[in-house]
PDB file of N, CA, C and O in Angstrom:
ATOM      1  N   UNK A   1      72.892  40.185  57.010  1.00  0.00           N
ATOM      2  CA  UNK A   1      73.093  41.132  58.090  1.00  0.00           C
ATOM      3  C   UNK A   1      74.585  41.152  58.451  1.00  0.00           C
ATOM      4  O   UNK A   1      75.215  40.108  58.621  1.00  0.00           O
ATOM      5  N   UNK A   2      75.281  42.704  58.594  1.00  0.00           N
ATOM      6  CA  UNK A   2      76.444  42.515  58.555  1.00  0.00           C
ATOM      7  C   UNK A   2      76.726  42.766  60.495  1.00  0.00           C
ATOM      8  O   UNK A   2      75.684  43.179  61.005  1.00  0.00           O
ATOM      9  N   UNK A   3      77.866  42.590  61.516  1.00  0.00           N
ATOM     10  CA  UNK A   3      77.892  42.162  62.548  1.00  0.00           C
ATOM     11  C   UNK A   3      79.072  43.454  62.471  1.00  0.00           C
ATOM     12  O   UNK A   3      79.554  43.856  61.412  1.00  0.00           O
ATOM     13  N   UNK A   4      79.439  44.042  63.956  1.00  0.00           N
ATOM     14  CA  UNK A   4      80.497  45.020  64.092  1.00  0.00           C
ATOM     15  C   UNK A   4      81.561  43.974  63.873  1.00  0.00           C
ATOM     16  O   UNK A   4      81.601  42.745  63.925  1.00  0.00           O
ATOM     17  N   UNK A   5      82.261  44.781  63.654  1.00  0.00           N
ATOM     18  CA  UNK A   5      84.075  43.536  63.685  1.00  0.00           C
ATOM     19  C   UNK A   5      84.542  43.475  64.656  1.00  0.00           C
ATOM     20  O   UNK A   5      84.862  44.563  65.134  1.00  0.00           O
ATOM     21  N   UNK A   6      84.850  42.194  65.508  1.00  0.00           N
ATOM     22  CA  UNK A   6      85.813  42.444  66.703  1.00  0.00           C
ATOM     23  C   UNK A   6      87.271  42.492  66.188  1.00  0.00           C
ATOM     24  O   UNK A   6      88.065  42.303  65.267  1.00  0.00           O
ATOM     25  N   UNK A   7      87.027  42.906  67.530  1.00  0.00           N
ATOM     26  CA  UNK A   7      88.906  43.603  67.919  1.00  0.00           C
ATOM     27  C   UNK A   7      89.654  42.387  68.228  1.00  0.00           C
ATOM     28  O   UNK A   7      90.106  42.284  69.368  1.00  0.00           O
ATOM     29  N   UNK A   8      89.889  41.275  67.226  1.00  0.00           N
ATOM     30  CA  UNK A   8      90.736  40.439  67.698  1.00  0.00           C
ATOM     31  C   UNK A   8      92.381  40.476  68.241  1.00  0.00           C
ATOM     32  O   UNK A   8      93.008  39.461  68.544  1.00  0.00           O
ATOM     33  N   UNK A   9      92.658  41.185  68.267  1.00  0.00           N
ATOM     34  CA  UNK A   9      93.875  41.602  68.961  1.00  0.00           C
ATOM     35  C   UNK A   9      93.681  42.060  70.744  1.00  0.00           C
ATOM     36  O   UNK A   9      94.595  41.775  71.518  1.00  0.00           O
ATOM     37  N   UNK A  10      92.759  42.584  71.116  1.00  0.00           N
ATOM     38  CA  UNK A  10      92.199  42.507  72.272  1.00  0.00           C
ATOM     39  C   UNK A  10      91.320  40.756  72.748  1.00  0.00           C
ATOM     40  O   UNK A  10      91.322  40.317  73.898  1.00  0.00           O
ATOM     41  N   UNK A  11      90.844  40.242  71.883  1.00  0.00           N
ATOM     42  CA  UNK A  11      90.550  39.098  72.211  1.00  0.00           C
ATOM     43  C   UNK A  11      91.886  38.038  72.041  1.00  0.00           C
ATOM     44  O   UNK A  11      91.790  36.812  72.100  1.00  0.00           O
ATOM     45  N   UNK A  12      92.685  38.518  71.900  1.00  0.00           N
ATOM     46  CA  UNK A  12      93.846  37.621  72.015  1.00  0.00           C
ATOM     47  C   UNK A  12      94.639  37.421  73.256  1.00  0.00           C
ATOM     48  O   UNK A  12      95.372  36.560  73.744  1.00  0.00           O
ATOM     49  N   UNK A  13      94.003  39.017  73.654  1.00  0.00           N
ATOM     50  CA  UNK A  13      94.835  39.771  75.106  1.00  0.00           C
ATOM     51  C   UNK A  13      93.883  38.627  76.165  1.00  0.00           C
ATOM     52  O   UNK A  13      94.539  37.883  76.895  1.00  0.00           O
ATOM     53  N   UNK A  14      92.956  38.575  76.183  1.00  0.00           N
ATOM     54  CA  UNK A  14      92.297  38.025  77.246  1.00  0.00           C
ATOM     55  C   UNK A  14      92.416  36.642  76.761  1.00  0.00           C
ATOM     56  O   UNK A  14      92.124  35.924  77.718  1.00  0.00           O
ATOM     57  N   UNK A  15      92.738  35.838  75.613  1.00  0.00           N
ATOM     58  CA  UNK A  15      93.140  34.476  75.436  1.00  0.00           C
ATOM     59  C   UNK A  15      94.600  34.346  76.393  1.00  0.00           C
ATOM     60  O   UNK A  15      94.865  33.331  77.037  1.00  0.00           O
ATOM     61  N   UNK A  16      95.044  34.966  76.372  1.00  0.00           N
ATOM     62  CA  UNK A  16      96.735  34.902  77.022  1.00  0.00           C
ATOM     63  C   UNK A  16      96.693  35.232  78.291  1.00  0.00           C
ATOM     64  O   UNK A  16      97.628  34.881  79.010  1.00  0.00           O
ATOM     65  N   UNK A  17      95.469  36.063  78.896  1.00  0.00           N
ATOM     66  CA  UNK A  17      95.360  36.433  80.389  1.00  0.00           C
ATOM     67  C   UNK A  17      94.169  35.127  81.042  1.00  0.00           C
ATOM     68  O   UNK A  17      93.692  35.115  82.177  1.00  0.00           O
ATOM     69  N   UNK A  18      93.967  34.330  80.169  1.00  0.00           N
ATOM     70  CA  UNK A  18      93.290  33.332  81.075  1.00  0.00           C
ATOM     71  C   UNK A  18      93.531  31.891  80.915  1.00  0.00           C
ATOM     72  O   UNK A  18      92.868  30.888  81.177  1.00  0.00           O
ATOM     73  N   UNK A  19      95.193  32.197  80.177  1.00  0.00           N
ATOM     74  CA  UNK A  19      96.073  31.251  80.464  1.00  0.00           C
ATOM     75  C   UNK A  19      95.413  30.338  79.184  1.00  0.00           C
ATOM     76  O   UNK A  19      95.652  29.153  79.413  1.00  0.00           O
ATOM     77  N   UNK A  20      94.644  30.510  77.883  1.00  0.00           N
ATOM     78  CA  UNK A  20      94.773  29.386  77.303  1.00  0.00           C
ATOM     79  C   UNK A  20      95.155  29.021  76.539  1.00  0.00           C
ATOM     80  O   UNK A  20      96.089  29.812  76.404  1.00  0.00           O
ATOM     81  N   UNK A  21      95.298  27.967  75.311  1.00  0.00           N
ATOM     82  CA  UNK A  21      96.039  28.120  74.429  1.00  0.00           C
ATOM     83  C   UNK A  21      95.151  28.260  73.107  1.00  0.00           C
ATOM     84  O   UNK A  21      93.957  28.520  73.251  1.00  0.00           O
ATOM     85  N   UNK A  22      95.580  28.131  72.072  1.00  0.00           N
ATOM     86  CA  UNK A  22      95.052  28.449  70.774  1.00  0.00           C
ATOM     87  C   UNK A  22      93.991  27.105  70.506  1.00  0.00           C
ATOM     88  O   UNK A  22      93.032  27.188  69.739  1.00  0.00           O
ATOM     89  N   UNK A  23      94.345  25.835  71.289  1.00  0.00           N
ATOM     90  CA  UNK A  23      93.562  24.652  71.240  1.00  0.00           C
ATOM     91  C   UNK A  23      92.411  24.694  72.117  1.00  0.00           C
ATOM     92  O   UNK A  23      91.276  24.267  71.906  1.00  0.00           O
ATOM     93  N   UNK A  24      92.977  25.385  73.324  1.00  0.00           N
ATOM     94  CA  UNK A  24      92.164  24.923  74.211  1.00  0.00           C
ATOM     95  C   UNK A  24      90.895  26.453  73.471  1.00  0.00           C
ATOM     96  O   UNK A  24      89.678  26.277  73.527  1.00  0.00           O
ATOM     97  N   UNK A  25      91.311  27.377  73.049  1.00  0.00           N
ATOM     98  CA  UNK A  25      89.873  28.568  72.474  1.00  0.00           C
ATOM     99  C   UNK A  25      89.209  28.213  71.831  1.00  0.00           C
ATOM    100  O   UNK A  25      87.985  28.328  71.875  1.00  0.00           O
ATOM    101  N   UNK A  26      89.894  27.655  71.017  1.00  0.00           N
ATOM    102  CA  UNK A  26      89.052  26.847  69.606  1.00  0.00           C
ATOM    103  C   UNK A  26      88.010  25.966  69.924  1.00  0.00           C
ATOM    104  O   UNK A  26      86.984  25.930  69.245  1.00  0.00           O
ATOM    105  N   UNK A  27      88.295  24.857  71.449  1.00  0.00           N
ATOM    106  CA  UNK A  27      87.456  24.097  71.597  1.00  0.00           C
ATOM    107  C   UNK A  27      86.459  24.811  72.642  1.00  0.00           C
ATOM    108  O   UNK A  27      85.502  24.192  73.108  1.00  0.00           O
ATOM    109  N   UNK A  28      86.685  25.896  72.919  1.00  0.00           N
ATOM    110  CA  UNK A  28      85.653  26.414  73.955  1.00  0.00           C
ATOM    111  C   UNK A  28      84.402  27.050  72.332  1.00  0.00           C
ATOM    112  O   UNK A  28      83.186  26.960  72.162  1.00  0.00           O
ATOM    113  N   UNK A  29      85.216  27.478  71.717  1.00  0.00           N
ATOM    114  CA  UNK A  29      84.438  28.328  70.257  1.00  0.00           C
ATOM    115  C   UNK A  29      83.575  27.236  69.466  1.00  0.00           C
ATOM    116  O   UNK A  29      82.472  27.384  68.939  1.00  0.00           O
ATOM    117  N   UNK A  30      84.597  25.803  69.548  1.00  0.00           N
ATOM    118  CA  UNK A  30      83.571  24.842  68.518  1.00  0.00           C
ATOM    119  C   UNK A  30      84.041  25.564  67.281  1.00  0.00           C
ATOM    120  O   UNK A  30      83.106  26.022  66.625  1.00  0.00           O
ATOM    121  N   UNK A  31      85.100  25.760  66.848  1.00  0.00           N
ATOM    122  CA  UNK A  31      85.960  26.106  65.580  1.00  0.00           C
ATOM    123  C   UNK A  31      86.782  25.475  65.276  1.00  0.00           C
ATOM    124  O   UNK A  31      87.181  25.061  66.364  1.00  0.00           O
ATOM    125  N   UNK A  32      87.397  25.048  64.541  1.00  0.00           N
ATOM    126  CA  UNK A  32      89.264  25.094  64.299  1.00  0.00           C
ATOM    127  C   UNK A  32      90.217  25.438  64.395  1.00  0.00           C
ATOM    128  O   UNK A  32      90.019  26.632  64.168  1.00  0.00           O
ATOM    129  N   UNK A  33      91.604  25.320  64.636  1.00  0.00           N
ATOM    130  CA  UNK A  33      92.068  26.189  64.590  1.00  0.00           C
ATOM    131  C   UNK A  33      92.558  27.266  63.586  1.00  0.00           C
ATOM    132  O   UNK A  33      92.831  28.426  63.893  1.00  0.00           O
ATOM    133  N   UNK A  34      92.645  26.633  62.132  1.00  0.00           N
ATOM    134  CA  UNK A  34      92.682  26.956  60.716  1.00  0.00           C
ATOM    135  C   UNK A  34      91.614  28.191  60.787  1.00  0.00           C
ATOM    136  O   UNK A  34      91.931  29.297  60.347  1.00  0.00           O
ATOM    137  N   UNK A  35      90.232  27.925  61.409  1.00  0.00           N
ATOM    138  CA  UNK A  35      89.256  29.132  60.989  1.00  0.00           C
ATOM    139  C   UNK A  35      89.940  30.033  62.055  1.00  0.00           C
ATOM    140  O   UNK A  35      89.878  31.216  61.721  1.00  0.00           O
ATOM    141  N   UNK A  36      90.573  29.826  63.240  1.00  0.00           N
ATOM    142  CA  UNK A  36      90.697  31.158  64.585  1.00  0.00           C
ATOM    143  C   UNK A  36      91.437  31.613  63.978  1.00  0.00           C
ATOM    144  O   UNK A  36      91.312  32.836  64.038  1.00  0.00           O
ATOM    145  N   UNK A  37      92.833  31.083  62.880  1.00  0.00           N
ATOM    146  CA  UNK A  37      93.968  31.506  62.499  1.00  0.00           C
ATOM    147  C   UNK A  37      93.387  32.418  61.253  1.00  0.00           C
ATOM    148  O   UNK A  37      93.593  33.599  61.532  1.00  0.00           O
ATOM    149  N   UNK A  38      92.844  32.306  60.195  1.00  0.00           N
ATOM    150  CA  UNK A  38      91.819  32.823  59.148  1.00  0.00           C
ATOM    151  C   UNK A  38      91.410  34.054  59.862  1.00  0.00           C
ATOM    152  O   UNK A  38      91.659  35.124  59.307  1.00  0.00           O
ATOM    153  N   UNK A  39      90.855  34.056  60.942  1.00  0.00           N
ATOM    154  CA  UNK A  39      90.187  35.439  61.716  1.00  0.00           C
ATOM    155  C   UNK A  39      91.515  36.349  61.947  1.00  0.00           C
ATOM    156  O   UNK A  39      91.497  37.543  61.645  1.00  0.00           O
ATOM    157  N   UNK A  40      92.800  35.657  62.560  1.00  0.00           N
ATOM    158  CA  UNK A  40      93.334  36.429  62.838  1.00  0.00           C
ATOM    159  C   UNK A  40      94.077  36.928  61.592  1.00  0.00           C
ATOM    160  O   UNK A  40      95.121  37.492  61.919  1.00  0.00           O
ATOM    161  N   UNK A  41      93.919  36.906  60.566  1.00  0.00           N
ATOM    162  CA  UNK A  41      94.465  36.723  58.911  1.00  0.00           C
ATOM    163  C   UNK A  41      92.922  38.207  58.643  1.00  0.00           C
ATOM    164  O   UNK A  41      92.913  38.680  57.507  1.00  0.00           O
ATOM    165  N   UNK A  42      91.953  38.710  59.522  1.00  0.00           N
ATOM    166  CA  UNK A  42      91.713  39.269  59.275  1.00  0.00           C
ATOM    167  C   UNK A  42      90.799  38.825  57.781  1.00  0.00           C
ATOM    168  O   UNK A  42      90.723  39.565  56.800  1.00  0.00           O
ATOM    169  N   UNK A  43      90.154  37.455  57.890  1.00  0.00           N
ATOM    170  CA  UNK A  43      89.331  37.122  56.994  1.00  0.00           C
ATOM    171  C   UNK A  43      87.886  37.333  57.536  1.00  0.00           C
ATOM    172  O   UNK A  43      87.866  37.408  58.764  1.00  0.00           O
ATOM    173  N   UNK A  44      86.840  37.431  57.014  1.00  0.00           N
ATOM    174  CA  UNK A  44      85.221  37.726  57.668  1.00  0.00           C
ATOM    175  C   UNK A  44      85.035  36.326  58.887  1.00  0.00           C
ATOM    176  O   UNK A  44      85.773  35.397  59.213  1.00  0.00           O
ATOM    177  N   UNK A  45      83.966  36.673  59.208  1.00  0.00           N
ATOM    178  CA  UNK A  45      83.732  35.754  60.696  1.00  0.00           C
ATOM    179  C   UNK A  45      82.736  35.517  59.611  1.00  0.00           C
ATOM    180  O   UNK A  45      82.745  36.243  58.617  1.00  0.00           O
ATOM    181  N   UNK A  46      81.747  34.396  59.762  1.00  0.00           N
ATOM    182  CA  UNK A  46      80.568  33.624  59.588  1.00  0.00           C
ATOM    183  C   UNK A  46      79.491  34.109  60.789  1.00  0.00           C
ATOM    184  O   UNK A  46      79.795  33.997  61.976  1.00  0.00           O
ATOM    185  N   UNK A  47      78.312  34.612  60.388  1.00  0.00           N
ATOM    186  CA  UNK A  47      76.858  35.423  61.674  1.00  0.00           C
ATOM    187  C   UNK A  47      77.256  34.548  62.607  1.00  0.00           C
ATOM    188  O   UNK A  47      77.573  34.979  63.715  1.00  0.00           O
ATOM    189  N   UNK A  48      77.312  33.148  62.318  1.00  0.00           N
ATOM    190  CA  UNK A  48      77.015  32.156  63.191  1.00  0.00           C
ATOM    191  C   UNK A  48      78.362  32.341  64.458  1.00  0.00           C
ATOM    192  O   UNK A  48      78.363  32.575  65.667  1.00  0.00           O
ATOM    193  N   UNK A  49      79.604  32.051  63.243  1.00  0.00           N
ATOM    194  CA  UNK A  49      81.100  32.156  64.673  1.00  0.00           C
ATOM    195  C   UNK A  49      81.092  33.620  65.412  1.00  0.00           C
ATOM    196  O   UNK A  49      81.578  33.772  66.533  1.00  0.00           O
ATOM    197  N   UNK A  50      80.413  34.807  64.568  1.00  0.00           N
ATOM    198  CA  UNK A  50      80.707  36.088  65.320  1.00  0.00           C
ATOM    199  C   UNK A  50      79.420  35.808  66.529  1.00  0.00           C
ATOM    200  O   UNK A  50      79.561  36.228  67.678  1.00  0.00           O
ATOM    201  N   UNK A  51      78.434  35.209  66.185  1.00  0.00           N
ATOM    202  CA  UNK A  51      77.803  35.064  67.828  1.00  0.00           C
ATOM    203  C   UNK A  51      78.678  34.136  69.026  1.00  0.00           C
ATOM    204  O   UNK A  51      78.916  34.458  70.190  1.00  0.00           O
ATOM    205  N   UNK A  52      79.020  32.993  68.360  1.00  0.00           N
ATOM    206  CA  UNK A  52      79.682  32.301  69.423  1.00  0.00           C
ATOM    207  C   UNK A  52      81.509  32.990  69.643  1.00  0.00           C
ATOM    208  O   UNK A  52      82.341  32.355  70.291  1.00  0.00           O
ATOM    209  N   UNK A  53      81.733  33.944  69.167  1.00  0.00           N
ATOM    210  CA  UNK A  53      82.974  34.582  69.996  1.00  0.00           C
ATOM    211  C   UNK A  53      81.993  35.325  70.935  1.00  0.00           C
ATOM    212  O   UNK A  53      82.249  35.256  72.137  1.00  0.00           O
ATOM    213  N   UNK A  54      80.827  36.075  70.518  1.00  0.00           N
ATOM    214  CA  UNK A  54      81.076  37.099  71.417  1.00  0.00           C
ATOM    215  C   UNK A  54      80.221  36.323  72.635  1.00  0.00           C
ATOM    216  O   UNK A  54      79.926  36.891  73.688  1.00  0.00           O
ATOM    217  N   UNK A  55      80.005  35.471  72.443  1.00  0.00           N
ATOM    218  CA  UNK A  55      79.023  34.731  73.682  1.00  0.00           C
ATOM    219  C   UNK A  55      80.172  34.256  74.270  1.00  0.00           C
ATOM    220  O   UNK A  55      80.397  34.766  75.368  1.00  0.00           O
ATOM    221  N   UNK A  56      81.245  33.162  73.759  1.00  0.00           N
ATOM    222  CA  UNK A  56      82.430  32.830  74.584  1.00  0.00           C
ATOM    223  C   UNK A  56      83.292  33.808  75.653  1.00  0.00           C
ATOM    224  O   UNK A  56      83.674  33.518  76.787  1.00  0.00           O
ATOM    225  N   UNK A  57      83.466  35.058  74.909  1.00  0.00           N
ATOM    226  CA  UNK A  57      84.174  36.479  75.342  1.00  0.00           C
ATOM    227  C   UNK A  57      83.535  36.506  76.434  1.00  0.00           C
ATOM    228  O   UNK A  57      83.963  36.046  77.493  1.00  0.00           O
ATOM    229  N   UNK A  58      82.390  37.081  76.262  1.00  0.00           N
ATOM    230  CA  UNK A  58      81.551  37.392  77.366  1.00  0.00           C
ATOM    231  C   UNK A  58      81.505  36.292  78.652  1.00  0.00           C
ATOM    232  O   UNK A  58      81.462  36.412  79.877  1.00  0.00           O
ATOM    233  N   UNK A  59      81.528  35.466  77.966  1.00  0.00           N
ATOM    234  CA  UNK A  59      81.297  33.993  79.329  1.00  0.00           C
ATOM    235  C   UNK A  59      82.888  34.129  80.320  1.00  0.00           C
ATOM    236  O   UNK A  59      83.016  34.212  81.541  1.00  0.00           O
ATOM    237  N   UNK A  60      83.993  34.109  79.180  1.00  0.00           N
ATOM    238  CA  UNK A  60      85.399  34.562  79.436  1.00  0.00           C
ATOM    239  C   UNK A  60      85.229  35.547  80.458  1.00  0.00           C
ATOM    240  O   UNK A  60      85.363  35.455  81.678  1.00  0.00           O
ATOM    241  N   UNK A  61      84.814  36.789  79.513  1.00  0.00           N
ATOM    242  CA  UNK A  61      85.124  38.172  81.020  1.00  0.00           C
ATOM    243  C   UNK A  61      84.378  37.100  82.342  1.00  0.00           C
ATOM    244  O   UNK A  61      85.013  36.402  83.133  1.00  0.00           O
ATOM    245  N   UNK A  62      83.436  37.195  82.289  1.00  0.00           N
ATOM    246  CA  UNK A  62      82.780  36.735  83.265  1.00  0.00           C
ATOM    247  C   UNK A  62      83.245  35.885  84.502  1.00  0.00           C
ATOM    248  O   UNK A  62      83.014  36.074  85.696  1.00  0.00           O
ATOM    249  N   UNK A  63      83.855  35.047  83.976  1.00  0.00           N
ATOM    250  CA  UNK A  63      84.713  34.015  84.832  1.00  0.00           C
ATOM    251  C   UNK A  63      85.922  34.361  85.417  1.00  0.00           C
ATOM    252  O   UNK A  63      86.493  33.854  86.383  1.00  0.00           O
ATOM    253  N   UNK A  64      86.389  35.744  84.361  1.00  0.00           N
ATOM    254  CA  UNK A  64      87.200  36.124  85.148  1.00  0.00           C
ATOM    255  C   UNK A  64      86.871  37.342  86.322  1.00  0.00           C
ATOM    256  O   UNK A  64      87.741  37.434  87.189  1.00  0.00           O
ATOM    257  N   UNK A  65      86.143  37.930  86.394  1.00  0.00           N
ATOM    258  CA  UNK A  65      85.143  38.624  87.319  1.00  0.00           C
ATOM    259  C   UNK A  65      84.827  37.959  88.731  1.00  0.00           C
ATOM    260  O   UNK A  65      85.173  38.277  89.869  1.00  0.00           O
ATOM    261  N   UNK A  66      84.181  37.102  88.327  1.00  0.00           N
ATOM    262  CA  UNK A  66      83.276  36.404  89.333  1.00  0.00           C
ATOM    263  C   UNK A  66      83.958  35.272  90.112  1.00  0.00           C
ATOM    264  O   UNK A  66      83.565  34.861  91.204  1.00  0.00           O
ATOM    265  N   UNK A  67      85.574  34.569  89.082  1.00  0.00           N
ATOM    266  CA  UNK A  67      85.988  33.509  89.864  1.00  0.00           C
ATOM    267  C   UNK A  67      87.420  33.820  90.094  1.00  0.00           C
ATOM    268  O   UNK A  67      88.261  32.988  90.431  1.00  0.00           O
ATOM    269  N   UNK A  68      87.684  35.392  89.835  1.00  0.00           N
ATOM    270  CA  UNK A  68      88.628  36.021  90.098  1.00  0.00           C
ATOM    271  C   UNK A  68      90.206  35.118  89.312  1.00  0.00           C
ATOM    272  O   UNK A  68      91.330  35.015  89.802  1.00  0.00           O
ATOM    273  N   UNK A  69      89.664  34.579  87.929  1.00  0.00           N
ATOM    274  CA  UNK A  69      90.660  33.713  87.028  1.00  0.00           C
ATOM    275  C   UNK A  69      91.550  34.347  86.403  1.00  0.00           C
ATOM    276  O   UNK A  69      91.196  35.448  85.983  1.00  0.00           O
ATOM    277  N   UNK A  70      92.233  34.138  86.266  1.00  0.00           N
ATOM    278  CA  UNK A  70      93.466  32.744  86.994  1.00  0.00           C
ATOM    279  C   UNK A  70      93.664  32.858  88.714  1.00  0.00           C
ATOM    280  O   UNK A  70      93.640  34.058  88.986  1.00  0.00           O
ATOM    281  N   UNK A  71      93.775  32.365  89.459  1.00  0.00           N
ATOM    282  CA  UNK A  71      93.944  32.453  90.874  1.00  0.00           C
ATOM    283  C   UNK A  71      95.332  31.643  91.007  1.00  0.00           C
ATOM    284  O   UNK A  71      95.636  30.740  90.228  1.00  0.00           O
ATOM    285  N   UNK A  72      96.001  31.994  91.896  1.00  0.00           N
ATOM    286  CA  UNK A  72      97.289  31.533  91.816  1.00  0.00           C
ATOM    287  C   UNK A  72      97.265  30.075  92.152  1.00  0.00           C
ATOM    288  O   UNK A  72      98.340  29.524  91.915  1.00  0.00           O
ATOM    289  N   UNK A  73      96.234  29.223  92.689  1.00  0.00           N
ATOM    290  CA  UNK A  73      96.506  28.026  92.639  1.00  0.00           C
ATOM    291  C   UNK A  73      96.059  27.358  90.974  1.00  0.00           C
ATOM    292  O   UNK A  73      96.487  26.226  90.748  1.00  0.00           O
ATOM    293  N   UNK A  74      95.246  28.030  89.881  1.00  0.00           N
ATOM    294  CA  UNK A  74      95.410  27.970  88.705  1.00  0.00           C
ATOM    295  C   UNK A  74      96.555  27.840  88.184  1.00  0.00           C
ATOM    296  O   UNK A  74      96.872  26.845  87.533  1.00  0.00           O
ATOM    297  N   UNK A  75      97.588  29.170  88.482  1.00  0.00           N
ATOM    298  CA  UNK A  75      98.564  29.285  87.330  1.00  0.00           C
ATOM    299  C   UNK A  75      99.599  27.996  87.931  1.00  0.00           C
ATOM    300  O   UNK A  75     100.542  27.628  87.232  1.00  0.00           O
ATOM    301  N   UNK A  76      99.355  27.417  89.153  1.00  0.00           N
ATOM    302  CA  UNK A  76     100.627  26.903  89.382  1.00  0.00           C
ATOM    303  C   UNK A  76      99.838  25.035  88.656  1.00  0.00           C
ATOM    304  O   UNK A  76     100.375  23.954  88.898  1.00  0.00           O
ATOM    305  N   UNK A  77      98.969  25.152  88.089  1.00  0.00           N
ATOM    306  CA  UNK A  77      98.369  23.971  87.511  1.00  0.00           C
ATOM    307  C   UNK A  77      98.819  23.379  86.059  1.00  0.00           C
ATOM    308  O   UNK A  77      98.859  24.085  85.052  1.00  0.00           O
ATOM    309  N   UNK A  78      99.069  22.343  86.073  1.00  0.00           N
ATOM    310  CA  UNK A  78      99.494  22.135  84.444  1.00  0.00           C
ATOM    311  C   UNK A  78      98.104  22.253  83.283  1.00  0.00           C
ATOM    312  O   UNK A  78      96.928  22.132  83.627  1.00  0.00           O
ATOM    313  N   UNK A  79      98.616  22.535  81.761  1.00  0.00           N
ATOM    314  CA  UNK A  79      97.608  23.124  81.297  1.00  0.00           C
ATOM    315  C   UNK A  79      96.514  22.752  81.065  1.00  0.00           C
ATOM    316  O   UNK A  79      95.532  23.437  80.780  1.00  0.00           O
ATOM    317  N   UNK A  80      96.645  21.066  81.224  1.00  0.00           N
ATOM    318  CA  UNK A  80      95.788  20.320  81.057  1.00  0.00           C
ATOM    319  C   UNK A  80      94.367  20.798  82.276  1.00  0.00           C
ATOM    320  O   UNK A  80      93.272  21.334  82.103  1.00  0.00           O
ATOM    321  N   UNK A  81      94.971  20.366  83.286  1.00  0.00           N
ATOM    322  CA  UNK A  81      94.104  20.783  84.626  1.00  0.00           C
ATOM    323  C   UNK A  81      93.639  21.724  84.400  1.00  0.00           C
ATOM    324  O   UNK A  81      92.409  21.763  84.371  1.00  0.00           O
ATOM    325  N   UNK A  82      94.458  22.984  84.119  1.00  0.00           N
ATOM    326  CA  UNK A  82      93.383  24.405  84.352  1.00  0.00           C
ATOM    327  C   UNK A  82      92.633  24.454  83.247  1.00  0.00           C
ATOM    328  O   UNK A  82      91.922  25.456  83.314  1.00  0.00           O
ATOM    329  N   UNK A  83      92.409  23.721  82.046  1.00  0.00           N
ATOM    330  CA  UNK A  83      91.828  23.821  80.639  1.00  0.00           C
ATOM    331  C   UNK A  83      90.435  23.177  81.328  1.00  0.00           C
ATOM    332  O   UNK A  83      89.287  23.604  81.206  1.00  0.00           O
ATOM    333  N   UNK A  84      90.911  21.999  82.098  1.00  0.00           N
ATOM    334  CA  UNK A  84      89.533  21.014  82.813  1.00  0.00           C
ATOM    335  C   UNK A  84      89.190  21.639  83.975  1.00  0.00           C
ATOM    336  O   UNK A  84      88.659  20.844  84.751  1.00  0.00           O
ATOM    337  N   UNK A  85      89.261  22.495  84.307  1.00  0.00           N
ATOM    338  CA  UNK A  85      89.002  23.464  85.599  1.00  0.00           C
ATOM    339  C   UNK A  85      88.290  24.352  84.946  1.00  0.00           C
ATOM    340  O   UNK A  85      87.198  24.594  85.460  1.00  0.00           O
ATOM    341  N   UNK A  86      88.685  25.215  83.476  1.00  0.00           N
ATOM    342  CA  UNK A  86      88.056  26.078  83.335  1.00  0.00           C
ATOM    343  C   UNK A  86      86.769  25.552  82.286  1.00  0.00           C
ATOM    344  O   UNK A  86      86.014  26.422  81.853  1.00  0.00           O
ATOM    345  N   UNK A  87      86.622  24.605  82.030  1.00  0.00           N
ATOM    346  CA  UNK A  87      85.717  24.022  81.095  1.00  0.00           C
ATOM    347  C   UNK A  87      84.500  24.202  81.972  1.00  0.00           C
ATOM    348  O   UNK A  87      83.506  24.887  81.728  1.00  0.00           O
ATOM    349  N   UNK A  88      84.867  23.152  83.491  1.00  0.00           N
ATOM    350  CA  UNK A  88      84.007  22.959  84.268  1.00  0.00           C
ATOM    351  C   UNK A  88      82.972  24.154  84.891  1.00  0.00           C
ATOM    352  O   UNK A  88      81.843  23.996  85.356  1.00  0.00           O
ATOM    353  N   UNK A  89      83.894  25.628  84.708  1.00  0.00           N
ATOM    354  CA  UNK A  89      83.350  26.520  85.442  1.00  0.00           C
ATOM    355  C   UNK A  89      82.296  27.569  83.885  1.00  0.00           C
ATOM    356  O   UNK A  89      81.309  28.277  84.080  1.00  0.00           O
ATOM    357  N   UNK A  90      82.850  27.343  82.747  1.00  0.00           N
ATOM    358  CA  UNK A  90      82.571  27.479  81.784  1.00  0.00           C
ATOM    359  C   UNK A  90      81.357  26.837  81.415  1.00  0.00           C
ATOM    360  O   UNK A  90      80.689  27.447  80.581  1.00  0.00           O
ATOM    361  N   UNK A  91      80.933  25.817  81.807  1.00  0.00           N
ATOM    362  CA  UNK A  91      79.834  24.817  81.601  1.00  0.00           C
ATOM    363  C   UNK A  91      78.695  25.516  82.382  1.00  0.00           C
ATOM    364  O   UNK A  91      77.615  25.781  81.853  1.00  0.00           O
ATOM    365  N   UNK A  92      79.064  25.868  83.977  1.00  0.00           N
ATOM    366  CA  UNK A  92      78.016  26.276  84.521  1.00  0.00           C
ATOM    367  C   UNK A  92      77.310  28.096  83.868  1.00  0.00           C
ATOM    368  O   UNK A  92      76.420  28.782  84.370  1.00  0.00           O
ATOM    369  N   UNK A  93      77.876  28.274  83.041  1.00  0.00           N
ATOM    370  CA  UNK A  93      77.577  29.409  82.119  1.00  0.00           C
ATOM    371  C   UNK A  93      76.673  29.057  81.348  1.00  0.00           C
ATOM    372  O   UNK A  93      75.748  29.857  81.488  1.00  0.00           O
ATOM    373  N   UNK A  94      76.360  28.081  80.398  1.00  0.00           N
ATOM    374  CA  UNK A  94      75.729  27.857  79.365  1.00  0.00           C
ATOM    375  C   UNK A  94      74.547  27.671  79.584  1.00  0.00           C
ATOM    376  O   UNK A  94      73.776  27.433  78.654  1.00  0.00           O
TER     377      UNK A  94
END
């Protein structure tokens, strides 16, 4: 079964608007970074990783919706903190 293609260039946009880094996506995805970098190389996704982007994405918009993220006491957080801030709020998603 073949899956629509995301628009990873728009999912990059909202990686950079919720402040994270290429480590901290990967570990929200349960990927590598070698495979996120491969995607963005415009290589096929696996059924399995194209469900867990678009479930992550979605959890993403979401948090930023509902917890109005980044909030300025976020951005003024080092990256560590807001990575463990947003895990925490990320968790209550699953």
């Amino acid at each position: 079964m073949t899956h629509k293609p995301l628009d990873l260039k728009k999912i990059e946009v909202l990686r950079r608007q919720m402040m994270l880094t290429v480590g901290n996506f990967t570990e929200l995805l349960g990927v590598s970074r070698a495979t996120y970098y491969n995607w963005l190389k415009a290589h096929e996704m696996r059924h399995d990783n194209h469900a867990k982007m678009v479930a992550t994405v979605r959890t993403l918009l979401a948090i930023m919706v509902d917890h109005n993220w980044p909030t300025p006491d976020v951005i003024g957080m080092a990256q560590r903190d807001r990575f463990t801030k947003l895990k925490e709020i990320f968790a209550t998603y699953e």
